[in-house]
C-alpha positions as CSV (number, residue, x, y, z in Angstrom):
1,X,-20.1,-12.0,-38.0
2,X,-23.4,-12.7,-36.0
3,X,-21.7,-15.3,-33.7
4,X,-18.6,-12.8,-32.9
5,X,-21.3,-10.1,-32.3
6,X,-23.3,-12.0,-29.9
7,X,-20.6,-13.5,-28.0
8,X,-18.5,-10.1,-27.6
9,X,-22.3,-8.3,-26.8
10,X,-22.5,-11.0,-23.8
11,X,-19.1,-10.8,-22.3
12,X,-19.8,-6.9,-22.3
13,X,-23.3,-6.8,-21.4
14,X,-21.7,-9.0,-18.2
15,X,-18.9,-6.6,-17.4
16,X,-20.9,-3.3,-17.9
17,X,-23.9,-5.1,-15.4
18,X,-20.5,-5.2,-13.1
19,X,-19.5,-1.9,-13.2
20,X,-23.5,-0.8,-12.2
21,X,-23.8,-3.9,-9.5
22,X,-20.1,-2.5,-7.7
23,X,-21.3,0.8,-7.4
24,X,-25.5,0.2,-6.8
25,X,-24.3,-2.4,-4.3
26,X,-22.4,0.3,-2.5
27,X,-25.2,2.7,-2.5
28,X,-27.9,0.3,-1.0
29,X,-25.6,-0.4,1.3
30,X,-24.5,2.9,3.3
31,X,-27.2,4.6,1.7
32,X,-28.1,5.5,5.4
33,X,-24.6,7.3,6.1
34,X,-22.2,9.4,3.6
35,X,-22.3,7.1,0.8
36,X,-21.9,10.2,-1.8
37,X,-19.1,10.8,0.3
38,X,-17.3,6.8,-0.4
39,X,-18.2,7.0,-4.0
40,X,-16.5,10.7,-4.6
41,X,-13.5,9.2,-2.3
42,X,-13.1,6.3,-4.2
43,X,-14.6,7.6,-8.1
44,X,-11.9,5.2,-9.9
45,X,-13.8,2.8,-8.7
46,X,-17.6,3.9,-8.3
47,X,-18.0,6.6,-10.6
48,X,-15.7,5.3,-13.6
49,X,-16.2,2.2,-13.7
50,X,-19.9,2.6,-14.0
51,X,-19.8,5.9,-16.5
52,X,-16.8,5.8,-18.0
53,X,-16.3,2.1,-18.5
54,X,-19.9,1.8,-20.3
55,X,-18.9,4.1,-23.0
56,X,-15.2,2.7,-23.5
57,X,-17.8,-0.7,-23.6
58,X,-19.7,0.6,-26.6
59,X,-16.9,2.6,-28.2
60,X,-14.7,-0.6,-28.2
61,X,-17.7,-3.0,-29.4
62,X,-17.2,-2.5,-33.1
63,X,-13.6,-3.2,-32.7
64,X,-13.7,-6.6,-30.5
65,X,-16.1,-8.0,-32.8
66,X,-14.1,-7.5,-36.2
67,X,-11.0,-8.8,-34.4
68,X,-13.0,-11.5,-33.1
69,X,-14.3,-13.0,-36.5
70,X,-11.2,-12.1,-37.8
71,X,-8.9,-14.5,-35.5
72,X,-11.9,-17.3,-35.2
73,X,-12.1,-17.1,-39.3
74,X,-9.4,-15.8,-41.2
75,X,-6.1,-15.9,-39.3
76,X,-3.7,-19.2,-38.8
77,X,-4.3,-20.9,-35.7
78,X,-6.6,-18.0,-34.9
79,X,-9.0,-19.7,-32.5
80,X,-6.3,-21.2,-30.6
81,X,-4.7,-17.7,-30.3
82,X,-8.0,-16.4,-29.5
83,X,-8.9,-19.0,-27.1
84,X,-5.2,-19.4,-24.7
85,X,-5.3,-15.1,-25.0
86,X,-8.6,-14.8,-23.3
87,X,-6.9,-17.5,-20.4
88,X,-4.4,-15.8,-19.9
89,X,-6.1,-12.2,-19.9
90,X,-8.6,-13.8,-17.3
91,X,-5.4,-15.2,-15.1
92,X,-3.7,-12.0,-15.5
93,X,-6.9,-10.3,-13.8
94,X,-7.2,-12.7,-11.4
95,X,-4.1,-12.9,-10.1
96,X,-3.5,-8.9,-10.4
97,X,-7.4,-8.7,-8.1
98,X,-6.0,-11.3,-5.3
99,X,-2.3,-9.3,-5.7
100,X,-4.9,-6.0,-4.5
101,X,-6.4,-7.6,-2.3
102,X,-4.1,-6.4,0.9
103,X,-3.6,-3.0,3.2
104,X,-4.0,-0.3,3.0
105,X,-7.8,-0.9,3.5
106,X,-10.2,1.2,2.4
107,X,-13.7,2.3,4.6
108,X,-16.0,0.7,2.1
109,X,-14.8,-2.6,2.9
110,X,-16.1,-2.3,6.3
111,X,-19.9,-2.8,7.0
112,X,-21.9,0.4,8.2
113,X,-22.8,-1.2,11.6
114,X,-19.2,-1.5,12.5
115,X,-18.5,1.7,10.9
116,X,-21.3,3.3,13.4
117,X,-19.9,1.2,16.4
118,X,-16.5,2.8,16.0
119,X,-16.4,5.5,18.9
120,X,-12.4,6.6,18.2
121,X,-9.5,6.0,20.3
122,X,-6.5,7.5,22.1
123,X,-3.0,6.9,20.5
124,X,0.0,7.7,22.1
125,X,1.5,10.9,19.8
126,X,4.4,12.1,21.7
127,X,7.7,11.0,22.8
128,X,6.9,12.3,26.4
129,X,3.8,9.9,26.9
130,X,1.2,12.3,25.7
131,X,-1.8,10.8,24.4
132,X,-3.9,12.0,21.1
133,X,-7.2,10.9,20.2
134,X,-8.1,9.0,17.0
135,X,-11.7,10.2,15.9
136,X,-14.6,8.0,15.1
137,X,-14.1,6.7,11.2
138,X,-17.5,8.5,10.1
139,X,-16.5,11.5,11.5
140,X,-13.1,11.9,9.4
141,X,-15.1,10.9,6.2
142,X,-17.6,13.7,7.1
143,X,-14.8,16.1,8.3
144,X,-12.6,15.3,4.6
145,X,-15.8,15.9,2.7
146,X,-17.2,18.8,4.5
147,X,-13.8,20.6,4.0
148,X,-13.1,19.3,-0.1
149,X,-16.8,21.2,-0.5
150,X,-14.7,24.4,0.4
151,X,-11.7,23.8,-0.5
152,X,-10.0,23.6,-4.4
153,X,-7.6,20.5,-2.9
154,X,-7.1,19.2,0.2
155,X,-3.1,17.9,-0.8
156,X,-1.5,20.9,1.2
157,X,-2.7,18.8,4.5
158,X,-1.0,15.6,3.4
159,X,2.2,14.2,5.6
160,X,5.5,12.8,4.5
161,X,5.2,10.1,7.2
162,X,8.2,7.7,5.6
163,X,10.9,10.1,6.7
164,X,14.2,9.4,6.2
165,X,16.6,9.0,9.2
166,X,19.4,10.4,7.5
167,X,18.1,13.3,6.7
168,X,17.1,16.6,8.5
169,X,13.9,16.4,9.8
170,X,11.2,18.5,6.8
171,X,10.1,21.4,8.2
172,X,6.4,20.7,7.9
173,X,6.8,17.8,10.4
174,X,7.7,20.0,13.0
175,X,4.8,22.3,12.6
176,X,1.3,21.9,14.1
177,X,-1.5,21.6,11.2
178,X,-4.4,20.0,10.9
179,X,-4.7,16.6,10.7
180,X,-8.0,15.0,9.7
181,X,-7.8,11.5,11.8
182,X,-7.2,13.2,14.8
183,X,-9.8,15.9,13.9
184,X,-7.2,18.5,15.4
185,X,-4.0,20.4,15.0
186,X,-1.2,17.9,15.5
187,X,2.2,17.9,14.6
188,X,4.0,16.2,11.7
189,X,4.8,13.5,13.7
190,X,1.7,13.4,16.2
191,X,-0.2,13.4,13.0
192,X,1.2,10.7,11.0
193,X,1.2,8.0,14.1
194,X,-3.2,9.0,14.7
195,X,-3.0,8.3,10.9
196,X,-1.0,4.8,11.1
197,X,-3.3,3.8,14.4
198,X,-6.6,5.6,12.0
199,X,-5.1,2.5,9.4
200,X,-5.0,-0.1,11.3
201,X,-8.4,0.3,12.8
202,X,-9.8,-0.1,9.2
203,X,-8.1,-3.2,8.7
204,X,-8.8,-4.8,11.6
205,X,-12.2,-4.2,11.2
206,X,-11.7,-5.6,7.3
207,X,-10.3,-8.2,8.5
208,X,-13.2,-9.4,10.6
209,X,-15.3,-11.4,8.5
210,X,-18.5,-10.6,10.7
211,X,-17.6,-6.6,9.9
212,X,-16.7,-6.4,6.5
213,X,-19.2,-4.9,4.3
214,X,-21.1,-7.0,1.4
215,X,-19.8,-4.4,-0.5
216,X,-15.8,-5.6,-0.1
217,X,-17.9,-9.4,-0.3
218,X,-18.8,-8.7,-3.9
219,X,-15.6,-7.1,-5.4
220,X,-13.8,-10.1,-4.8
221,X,-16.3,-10.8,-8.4
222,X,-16.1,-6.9,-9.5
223,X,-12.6,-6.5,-9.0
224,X,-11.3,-8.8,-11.5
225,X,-13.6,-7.9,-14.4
226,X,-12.8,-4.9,-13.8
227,X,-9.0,-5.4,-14.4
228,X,-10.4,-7.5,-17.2
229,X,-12.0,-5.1,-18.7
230,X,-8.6,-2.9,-18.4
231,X,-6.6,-5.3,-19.9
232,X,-8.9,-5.7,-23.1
233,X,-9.0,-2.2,-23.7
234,X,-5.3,-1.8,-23.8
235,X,-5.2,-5.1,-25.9
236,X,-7.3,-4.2,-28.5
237,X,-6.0,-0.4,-28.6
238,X,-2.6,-2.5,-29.2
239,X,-4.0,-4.2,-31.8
240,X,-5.6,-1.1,-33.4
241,X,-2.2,0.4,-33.6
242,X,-0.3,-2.6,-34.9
243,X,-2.8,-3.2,-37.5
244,X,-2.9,0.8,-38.5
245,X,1.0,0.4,-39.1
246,X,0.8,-2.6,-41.0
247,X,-1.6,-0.6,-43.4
248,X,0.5,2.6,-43.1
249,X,3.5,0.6,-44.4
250,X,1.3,-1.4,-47.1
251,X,-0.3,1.8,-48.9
252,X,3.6,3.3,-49.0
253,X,4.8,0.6,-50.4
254,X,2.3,0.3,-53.2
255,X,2.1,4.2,-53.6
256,X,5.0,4.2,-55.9
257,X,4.5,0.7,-57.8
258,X,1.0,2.7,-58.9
259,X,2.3,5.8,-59.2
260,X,5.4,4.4,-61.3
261,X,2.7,2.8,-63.6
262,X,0.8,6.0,-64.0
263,X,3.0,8.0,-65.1
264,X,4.5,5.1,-67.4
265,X,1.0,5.0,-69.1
266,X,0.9,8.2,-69.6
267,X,4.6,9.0,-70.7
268,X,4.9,9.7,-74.3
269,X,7.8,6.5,-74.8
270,X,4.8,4.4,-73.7
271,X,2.0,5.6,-75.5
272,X,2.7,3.7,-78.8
273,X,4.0,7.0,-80.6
């Protein structure tokens, strides 16, 4: 098993260096502004990734390499099997990274020199012309993590923007509250049209290839692997299970074939008397 234990040790030696290059990355880069804060905001993807996928990485280890001398050695057409389910794993991640890849956009995918440069805006809020202001991005990411330090959750703030025309209007839309991308009390419906214009800013900055952040640069790389590494996890917990059945099933089948043969070797019309 020494090949299937080096090759498995590479592949997740590579994908565990991912996990720590994503999130070190993103740390060097806006190390000078509220990087703590873009790592806590976006922890599926900084924090677990690096922490939690390193130990699913050793925990699985054991497992990938017994299944992967047991298909290259023992099974029918096992390297083949082996071979076209690793293509279409990598595909699959591939094509489920570029299928990501798209709006909403996030504010790590925006360099920290545009993400400075960004003063705010006004928006028109209300149906009577009136004008609100979008803050400066920095400013809600400070404003959302000085208020979660407080704070058990900050969901009771969230707005049901997709409304439904055919409905009655929700009560909470009508009703001042405050609303982070304006940094002040707005309306349901003030609220949610800062928040659309607070989107769009993000994304056209994204979309910019002169202002998006070596960060977003890299995951084109990190994000696949990571859905890679997703993919084999649930595989080979698949696997686990099927194989656990087929034993389950195995051992009760033979349970009473021995069991019938121990007690005929040791019933008395057996015995020779």
């Amino acid at each position: 098993m020494r090949g299937a234990r080096i090759f498995v040790a590479v592949v997740y030696v590579i994908l565990g260096a991912a996990f720590l290059a994503s999130s070190g990355i993103l740390i060097a880069e806006f190390r000078a502004d509220d990087w703590f804060g873009i790592v806590v905001a976006h922890s599926h993807l900084f924090f677990f990734f690096a922490v939690f996928g390193i130990l699913a990485l050793a925990a699985f280890y054991l497992p990938s390499v017994v299944f992967t001398h047991l298909y290259w050695t023992h099974l029918p057409y096992g390297r083949l099997r082996y071979v076209l389910g690793l293509i279409v794993i990598a595909t699959l991640s591939g094509a489920v990274g570029w299928w990501l890849d798209a709006k909403p956009r996030a504010i790590w995918e925006v360099s920290p020199r545009a993400l400075a440069a960004d003063k705010g805006e006004a928006v028109a809020c209300g149906a009577s012309g009136s004008t609100c202001r979008r803050a400066p991005i920095l400013d809600v990411l400070a404003g959302l993590r000085e208020q979660a330090q407080h704070r058990v959750g900050l969901s009771k703030f969230a707005r049901t923007c997709a409304v439904d025309p055919l409905l009655d209007m929700p009560e909470d839309m009508t009703k001042e509250r405050w609303c982070f991308p304006a940094q002040s009390s707005l309306d349901g419906n003030a609220c949610c049209r800062v928040q659309a214009r607070f989107a769009e800013a993000v994304a056209r900055l994204e979309a910019d290839p002169e202002q998006r952040s070596l960060t977003a640069k890299f995951d084109v790389v990190f994000m696949p692997l990571k859905i890679f590494f997703v993919v084999i996890l649930v595989v080979i917990g698949g696997l686990l299970a099927a194989w656990r059945n087929k034993l389950t099933s195995s051992t009760s089948i033979s349970s009473p074939i021995w069991s019938a043969g121990s007690s005929s070797a040791r019933s008395p019309c057996c015995s020779g008397r």
